[in-house]
SEMAR-181019 format. One record per residue: residue number from 1; z, y negated, x negated of N, C-alpha, C, CB in turn. Coordinates in Angstrom, 1 decimal. Atoms other than C-alpha are relative to their C-alpha. Glycine has a CB too. Example, Ala and Ser with C-alpha at 12.3 -4.5 7.8 and 13.67 -1.06 7.14 Angstrom:
SEMAR-181019
(1,(0.0,1.2,-0.9),(7.8,4.5,-12.3),(0.0,-1.2,-0.9),(1.2,0.0,1.0)) (2,(0.0,1.1,0.9),(7.1,1.1,-13.7),(0.8,-1.1,0.8),(-1.4,-0.5,-0.4)) 
***
This chain:
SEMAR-181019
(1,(-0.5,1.3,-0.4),(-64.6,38.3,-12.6),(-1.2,-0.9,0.4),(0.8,-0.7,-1.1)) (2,(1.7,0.5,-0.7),(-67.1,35.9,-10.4),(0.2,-1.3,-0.9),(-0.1,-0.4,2.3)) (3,(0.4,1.5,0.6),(-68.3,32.7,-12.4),(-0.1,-1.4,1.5),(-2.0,0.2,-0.9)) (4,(0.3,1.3,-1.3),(-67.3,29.9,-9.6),(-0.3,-1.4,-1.5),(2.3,-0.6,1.5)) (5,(0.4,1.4,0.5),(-68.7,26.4,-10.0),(1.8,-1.0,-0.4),(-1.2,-1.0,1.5)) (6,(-0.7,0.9,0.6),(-65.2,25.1,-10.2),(1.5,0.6,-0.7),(0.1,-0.9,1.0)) (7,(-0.9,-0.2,0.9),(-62.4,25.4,-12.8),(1.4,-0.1,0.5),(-0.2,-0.7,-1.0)) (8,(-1.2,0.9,0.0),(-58.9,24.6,-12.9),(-0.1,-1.5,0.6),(0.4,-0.1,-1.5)) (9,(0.0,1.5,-0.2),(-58.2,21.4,-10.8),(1.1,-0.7,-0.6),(-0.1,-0.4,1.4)) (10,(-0.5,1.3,0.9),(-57.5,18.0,-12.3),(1.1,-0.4,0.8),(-1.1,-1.4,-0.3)) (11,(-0.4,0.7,-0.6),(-54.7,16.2,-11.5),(0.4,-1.5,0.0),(0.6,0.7,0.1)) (12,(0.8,0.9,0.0),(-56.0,13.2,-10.2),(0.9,-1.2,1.1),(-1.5,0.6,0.3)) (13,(0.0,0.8,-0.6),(-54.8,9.8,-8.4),(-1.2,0.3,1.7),(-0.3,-1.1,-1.2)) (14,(0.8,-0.1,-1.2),(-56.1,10.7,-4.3),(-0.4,-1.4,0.3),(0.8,0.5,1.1)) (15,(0.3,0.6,-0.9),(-57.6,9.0,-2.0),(-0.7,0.7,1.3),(-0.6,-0.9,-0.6)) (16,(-0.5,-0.9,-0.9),(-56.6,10.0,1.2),(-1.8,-0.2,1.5),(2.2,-0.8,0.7)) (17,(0.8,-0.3,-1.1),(-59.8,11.0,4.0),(0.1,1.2,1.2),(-1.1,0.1,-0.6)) (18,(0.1,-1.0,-1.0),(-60.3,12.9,7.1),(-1.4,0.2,0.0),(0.7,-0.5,1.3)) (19,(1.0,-1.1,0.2),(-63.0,15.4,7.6),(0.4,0.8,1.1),(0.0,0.7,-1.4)) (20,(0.0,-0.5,-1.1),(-63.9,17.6,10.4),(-0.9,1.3,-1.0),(-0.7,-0.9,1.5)) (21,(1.1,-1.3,0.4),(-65.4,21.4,9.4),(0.0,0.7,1.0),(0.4,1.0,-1.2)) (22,(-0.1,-1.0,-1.3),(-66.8,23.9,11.2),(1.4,1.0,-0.6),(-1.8,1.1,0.4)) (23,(-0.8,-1.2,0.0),(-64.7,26.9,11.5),(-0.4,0.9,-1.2),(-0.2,0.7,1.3)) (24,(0.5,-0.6,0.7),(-66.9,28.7,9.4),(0.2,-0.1,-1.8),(-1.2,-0.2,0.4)) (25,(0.1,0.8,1.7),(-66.8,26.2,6.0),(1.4,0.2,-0.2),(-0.6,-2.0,-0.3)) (26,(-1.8,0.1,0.1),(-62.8,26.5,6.9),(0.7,1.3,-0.7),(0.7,0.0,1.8)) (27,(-0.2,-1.9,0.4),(-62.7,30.5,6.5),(-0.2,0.1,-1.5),(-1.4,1.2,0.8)) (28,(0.8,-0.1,1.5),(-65.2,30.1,3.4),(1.0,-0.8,-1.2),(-1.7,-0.9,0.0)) (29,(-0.7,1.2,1.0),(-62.8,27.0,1.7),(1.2,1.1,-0.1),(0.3,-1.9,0.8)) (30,(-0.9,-0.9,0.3),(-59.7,29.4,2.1),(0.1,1.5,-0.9),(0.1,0.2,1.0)) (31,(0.4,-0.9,0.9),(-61.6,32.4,0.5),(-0.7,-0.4,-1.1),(-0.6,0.8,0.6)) (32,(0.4,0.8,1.6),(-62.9,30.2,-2.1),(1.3,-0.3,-0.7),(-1.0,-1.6,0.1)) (33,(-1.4,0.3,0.5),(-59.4,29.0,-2.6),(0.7,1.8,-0.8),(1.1,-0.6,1.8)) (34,(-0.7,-0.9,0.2),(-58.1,32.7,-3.0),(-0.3,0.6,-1.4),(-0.1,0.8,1.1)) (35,(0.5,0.0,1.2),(-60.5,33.5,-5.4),(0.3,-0.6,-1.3),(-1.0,-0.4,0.1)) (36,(-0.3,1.0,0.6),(-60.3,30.5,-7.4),(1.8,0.4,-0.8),(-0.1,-1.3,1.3)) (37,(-1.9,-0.2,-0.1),(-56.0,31.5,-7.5),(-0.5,0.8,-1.2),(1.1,1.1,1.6)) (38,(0.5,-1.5,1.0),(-57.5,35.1,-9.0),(-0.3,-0.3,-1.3),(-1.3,0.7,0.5)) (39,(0.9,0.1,0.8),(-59.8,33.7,-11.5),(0.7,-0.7,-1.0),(-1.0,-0.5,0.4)) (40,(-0.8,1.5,0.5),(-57.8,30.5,-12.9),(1.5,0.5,-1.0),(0.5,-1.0,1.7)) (41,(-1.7,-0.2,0.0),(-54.0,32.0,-12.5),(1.0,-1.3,0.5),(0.5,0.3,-1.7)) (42,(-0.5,1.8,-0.9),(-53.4,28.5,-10.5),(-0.2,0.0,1.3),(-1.1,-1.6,-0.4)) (43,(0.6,-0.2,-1.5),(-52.9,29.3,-7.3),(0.2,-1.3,0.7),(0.8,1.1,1.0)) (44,(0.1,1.4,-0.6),(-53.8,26.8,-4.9),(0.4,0.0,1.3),(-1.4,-0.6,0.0)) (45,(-1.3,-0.2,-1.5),(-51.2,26.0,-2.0),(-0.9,-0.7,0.8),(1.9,-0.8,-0.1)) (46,(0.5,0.3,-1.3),(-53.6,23.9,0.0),(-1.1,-0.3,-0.5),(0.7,-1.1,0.7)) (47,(1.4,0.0,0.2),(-57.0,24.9,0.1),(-0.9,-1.8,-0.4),(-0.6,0.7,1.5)) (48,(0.5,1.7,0.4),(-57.8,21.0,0.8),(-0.4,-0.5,-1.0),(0.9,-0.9,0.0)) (49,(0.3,1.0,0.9),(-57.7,20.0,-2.1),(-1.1,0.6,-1.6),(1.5,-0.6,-0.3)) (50,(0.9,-0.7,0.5),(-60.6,22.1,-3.2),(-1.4,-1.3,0.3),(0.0,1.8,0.7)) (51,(1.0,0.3,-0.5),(-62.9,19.8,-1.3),(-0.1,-1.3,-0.7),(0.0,0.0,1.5)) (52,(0.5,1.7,1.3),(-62.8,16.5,-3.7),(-0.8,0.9,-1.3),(2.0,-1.0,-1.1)) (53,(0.0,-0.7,1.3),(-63.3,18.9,-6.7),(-1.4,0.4,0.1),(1.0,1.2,-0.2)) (54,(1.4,-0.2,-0.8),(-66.6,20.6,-4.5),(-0.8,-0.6,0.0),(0.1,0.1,1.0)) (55,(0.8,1.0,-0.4),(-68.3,17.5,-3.8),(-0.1,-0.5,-1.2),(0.3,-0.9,1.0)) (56,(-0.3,0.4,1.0),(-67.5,16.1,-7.0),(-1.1,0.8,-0.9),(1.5,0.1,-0.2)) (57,(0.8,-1.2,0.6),(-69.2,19.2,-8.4),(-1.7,0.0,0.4),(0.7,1.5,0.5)) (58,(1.5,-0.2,-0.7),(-72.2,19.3,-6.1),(-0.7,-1.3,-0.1),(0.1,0.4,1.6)) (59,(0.9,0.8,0.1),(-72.8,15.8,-6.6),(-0.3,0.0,-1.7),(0.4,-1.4,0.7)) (60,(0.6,0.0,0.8),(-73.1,15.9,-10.4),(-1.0,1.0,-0.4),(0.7,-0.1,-0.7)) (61,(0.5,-0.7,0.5),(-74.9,18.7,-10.4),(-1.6,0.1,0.5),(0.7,0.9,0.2)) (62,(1.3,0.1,-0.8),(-77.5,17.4,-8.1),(-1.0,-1.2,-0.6),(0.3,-0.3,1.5)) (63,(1.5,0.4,0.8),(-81.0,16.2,-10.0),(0.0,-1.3,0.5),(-1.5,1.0,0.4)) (64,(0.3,1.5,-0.7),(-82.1,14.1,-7.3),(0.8,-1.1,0.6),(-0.6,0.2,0.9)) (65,(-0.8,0.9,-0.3),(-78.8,12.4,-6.6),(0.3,-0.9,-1.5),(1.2,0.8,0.8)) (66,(-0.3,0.9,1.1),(-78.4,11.7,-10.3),(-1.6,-1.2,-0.3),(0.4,1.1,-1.6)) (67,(1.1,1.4,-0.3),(-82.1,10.0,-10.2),(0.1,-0.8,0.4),(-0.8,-0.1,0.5)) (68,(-0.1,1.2,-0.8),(-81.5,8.0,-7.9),(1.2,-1.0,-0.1),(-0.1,0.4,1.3)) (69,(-0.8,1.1,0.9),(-78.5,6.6,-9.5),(0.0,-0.4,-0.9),(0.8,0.0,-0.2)) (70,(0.2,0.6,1.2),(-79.6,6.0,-12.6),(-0.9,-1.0,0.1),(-0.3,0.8,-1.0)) (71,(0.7,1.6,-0.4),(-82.5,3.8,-11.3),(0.0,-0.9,1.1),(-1.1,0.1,0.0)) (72,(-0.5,0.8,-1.2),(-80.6,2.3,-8.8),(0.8,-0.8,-1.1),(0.8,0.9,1.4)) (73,(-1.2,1.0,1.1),(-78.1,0.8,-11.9),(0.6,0.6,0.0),(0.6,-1.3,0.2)) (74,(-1.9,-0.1,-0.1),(-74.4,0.7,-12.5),(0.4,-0.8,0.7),(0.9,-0.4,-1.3)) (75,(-0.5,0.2,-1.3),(-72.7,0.6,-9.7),(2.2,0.0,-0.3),(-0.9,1.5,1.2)) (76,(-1.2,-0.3,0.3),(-68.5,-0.1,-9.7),(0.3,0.6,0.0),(0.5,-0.3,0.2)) (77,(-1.1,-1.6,-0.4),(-68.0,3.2,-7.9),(-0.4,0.9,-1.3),(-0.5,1.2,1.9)) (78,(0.3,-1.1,1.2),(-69.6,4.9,-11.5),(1.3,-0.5,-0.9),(-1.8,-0.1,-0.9)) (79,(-1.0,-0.4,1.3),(-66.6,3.6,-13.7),(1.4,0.3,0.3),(0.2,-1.1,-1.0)) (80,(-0.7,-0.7,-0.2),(-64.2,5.6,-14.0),(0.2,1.0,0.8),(0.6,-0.5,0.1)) (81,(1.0,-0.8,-0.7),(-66.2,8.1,-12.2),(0.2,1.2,-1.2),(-1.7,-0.8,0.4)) (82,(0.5,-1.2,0.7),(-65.8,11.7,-14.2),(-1.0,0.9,0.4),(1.0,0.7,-0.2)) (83,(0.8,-1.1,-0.5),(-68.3,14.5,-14.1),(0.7,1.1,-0.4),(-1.6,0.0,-0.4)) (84,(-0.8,-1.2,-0.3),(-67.0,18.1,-12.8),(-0.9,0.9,-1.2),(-0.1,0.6,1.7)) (85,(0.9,-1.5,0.7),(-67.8,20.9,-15.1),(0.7,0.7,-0.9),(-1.4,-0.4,-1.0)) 
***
């Protein structure tokens, strides 16, 4: 079984955006989705909504994005802000 970065998704209050992908990240988000189904036992009917969860993931996990918000302050968009993991 592959160790993905993301778990079981939350189910969470949206907020609705549009987004353009290549073709390529489109193929990859569908076969990350399929996986994901495999691994979990939660299959996921619309890849989509892999891509909040993703970003969500990639930004807590990223060093220099958390530096730079911690000495930048508290900011409104951090409460009620969870970290993925």
């Amino acid at each position: 079984m592959a160790k993905l970065k993301l778990g079981p998704l939350e189910n969470d209050k949206p907020v609705k955006i549009t987004v353009e992908l290549p073709a390529t990240v489109h193929r990859d988000l569908l076969a990350y989705a399929e996986v994901l189904g495999r691994d979990t036992g939660q299959s996921v009917a619309d890849p989509v909504k892999l891509v909040g969860p993703m970003l969500a993931r990639f930004m807590a996990t990223d060093r220099a994005f958390g530096k730079a918000r911690r000495q930048a302050g508290p900011s409104r968009s951090q409460s009620g802000s969870r970290s993925a993991g």
